[in-house]
C-alpha positions in Angstrom: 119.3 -45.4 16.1 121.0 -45.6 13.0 124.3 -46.0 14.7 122.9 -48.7 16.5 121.7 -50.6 13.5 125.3 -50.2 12.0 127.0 -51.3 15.0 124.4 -54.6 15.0 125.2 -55.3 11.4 129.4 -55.4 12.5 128.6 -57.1 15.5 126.8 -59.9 13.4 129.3 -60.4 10.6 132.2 -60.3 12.7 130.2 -63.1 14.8 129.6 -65.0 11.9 133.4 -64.8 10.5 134.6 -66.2 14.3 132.1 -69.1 13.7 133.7 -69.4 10.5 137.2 -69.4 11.3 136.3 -71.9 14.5 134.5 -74.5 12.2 137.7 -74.0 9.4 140.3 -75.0 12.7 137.9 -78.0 13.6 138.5 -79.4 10.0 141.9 -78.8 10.2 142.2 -80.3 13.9 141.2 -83.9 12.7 142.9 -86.1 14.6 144.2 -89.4 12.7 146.2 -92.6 14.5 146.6 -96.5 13.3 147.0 -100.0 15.3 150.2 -99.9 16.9 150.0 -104.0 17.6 149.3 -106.8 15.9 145.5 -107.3 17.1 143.7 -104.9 19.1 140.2 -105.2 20.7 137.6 -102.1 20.4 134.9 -101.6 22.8 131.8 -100.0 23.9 133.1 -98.1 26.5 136.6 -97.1 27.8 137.1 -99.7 30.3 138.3 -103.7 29.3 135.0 -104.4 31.4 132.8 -103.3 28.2 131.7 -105.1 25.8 134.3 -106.3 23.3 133.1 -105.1 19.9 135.5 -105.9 17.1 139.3 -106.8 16.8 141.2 -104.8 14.4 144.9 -105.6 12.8 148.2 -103.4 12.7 148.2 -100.7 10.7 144.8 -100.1 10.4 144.0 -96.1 10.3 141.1 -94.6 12.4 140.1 -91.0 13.6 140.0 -90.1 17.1 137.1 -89.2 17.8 137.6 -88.6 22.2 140.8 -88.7 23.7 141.1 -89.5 27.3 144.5 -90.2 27.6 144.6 -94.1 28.4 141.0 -94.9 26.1 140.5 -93.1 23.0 137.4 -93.4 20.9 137.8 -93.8 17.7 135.6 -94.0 14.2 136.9 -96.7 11.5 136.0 -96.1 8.1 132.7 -97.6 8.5 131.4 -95.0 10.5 131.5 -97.0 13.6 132.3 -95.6 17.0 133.9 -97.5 19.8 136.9 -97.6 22.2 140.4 -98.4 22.2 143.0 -98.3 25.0 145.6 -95.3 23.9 148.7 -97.1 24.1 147.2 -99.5 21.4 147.5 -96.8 18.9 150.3 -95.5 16.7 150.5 -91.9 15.2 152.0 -93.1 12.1 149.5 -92.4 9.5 148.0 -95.1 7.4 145.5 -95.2 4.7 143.2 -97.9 3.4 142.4 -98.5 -0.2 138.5 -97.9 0.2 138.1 -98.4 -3.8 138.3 -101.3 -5.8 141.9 -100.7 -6.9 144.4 -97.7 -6.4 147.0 -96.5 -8.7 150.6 -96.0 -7.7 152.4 -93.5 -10.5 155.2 -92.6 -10.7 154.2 -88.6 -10.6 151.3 -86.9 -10.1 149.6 -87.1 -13.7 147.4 -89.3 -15.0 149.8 -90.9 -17.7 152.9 -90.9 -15.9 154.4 -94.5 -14.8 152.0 -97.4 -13.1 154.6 -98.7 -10.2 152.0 -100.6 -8.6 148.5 -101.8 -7.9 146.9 -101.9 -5.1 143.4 -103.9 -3.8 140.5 -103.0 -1.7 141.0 -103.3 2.0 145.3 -102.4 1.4 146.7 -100.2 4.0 149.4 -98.2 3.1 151.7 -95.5 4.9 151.1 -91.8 4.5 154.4 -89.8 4.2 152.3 -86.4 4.3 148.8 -85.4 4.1 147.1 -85.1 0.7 147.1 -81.7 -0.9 145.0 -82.7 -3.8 143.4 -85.5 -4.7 147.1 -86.9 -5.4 148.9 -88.9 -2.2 152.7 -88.9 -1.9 154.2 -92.6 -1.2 156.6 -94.2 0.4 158.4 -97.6 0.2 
């Protein structure tokens, strides 16, 4: 019985670090695309049938969400869910300035070189992910 009991207790952790690892490689899996035209038009359903939700501009950065090959959903910054046809969408990434005002510096400290300003509602192209709470640029 004691065996048993040991044998439970492994069984357990080692169940626990697979749920672990899995929920780790979903954070890492996030899928991220922006608006590869100039306006495109986001439903409540994949089909051009459904009802036409919002239109969104280039450039504009959303997660994908569900993708089906020719409609994706997607979730804007918002929050909201709806549906875009796949060959609408870019995978270059983009961000959008969610704060009142972002910093561009020259290096990654706080009293290194203002190179620019940027507003609320900006987008701006991501050269690589962010490693800290510090985003590289590009011009």
């Amino acid at each position: 019985m004691h065996n048993l009991t040991k044998v439970m207790q492994y069984t357990i952790k080692v169940g626990l670090l697979c749920v672990g690892l899995l929920l780790a490689i979903h954070v890492n899996a996030l899928e991220f695309r922006s608006v590869a035209i100039n306006k495109a038009v986001l439903y409540d359903a994949p089909s051009t049938e459904a009802k036409k939700v919002y239109v969104i501009a280039s450039g504009y950065p959303v997660e994908v969400i569900v993708n089906l090959g020719e409609w994706i959903k997607i979730r804007d910054h918002f929050g909201s869910l709806s549906w875009i046809q796949g060959k609408q969408l870019s995978p270059k990434r983009m961000a959008l300035i969610v704060n009142d005002k972002a910093e561009l510096k020259q290096a990654e400290a706080e009293d290194a070189a203002l190179l620019a300003t940027f507003e609320k509602d900006v987008v701006v192209e991501l050269v690589s992910g962010p490693k800290s709470e510090w985003v590289p640029r590009k011009w």
